[in-house]
Steps between C-alpha positions, in 0.01 A plus 500: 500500500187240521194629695545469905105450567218404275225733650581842676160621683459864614249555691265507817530221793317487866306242708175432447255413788235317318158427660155369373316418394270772597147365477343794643520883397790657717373614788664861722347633787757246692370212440707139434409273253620157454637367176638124416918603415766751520842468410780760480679421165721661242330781330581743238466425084841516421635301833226214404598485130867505617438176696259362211797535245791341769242191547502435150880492452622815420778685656296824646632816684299762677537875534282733721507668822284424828576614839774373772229322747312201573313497180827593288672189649219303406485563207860483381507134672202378312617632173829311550327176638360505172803522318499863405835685494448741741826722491323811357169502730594780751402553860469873594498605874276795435231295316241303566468209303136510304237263678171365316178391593319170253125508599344210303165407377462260288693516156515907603673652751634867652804615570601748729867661450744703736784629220752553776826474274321435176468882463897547535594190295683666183780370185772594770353144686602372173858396448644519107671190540184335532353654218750458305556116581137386491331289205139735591445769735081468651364763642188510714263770674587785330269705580586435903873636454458834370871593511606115370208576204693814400855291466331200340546631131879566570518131727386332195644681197843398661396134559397483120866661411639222660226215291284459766111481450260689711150433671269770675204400713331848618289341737206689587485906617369519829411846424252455192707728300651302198768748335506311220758764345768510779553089379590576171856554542530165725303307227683614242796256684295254574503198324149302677279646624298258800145718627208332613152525259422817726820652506518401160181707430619777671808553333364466161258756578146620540265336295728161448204206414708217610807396683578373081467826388752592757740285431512625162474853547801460749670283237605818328697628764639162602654187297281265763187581724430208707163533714350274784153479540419255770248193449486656077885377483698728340628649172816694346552734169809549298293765254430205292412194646266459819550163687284367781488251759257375725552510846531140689218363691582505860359607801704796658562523857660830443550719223747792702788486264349302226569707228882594643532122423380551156748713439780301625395244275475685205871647551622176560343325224616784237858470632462154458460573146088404501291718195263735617187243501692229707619719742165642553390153580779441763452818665125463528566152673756645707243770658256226545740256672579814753135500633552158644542691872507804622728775440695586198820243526403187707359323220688623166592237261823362386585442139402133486223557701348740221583267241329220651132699532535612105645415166499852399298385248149727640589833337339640193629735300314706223 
């Protein structure tokens, strides 16, 4: 039986209520400050990179769990606006649906989380027909779903049964506390591996010189470690060969979701059947292309879109 989806996501999804940018320190003692935007957007990695991968053509589903209210609904309808196959996103009565905070400063910004259902969100939100009928199974924020982080290894050992490919982005720990050791059994079914150059850091270890380094060192435990790193571009590391690309000049408006787009671009591209080194290209124009306005979906790129800002031709490999 051919694959029913090319992209099965698991993973967090909320609103966002972006505002900024702050131009000023944040001021308490009940005082208002004034700031140029806000928008209330789709949040959440894996719900961004969900709609990143539908907008460039591919046939995505979405599995998670967020409460049965206002935020819930809105959710669920902007997913499937955005062409997400919505079918296995539930909405529980006795949760709340998890609500974030985007605080922006220039190219920086803070976020400030409420879990709500992220905390209950688990492999029984995860139904084995979609694993099992999925090209690739993402996962994001794994270190916000606790009980989802202890399924994951099972999740994706039965996806790969079934010849799917895998992807992890950990996203960072709000705690501080990188158990570097509780990921093994997850990366050991991973097949790409997506940090940032600090998460990247962090997971390779103490002591890590460079977001390179990292790639490589991380290269042993998985066949491709593909790491973002802002206005540097990016880079990725099979154990052998290190490719680069720069990242394309443009002038951001905002980067909340930026590298969610990466990712869907670098999924898409690889199912597409794009090397390593091209797809790294791709992606890094799709995250770019995303910062065109705010929030994480509003401005993601379609295929020709991305084609028409690159040849793939920018990467290097070594």
């Amino acid at each position: 039986m051919p694959p029913a989806y090319d992209l099965l996501v698991i993973g967090d999804a909320n609103p966002d209520v972006v505002l900024g940018p702050l131009t000023d320190p944040l001021a308490f003692g009940q005082r208002e400050q004034l700031i140029d935007s806000g928008s209330l957007v789709l949040g959440g990695s894996a719900a961004i990179m969900a709609c990143g991968a539908a907008r460039l053509g591919l046939k995505v589903a979405f599995a998670g769990l967020v409460g049965d209210d206002d935020a819930g609904r809105y959710v669920r309808d902007a997913l499937a606006d955005r062409g997400v196959d919505t079918h296995a996103l539930t909405l529980d009565p006795d949760l709340s649906t998890p609500l974030t905070v985007v605080l922006t400063r220039g190219d920086d910004r803070a976020v400030l989380t409420a879990p709500g259902s992220l905390t209950a969100t688990s492999g029984r939100d995860v139904p084995d027909d979609l694993l099992t009928r999925s090209r690739h199974v993402h996962c994001a924020s794994y270190f916000l779903q606790p009980r989802l982080a202890a399924d994951l290894p099972g999740l994706l050992r039965t996806a790969r049964a079934h010849d799917a490919t895998t992807s992890l982005d950990t996203q960072d720990v709000p705690t501080g506390a990188w158990d570097r050791a509780a990921l093994d059994a997850v990366l050991a079914e991973t097949d790409i591996l997506l940090p940032n150059a600090q998460e990247a850091l962090c997971l390779a270890g103490p002591g890590t010189p460079s977001p390179q380094h990292a790639a490589e060192l991380l290269a042993a435990r998985v066949p491709l470690v593909v790491v973002k790193n802002g206005a540097e571009g990016a880079l990725c590391h099979d154990g052998r060969t290190l490719a680069t690309a720069p990242a394309p000049t443009l002038t951001p408006q905002d980067t909340v979701g930026a590298g969610d787009s990466f990712d869907a671009g670098f999924v898409a591209a690889t199912l597409h059947g794009r090397p390593p080194h091209e797809a790294l290209r791709f992606a890094a124009v799709c995250g770019a292309l995303s910062t065109r306005a705010p929030g994480g979906t509003a401005a993601q790129p379609t295929w020709d879109e991305v084609l028409a800002h690159t040849t793939l031709s920018g990467a290097h490999v070594s």
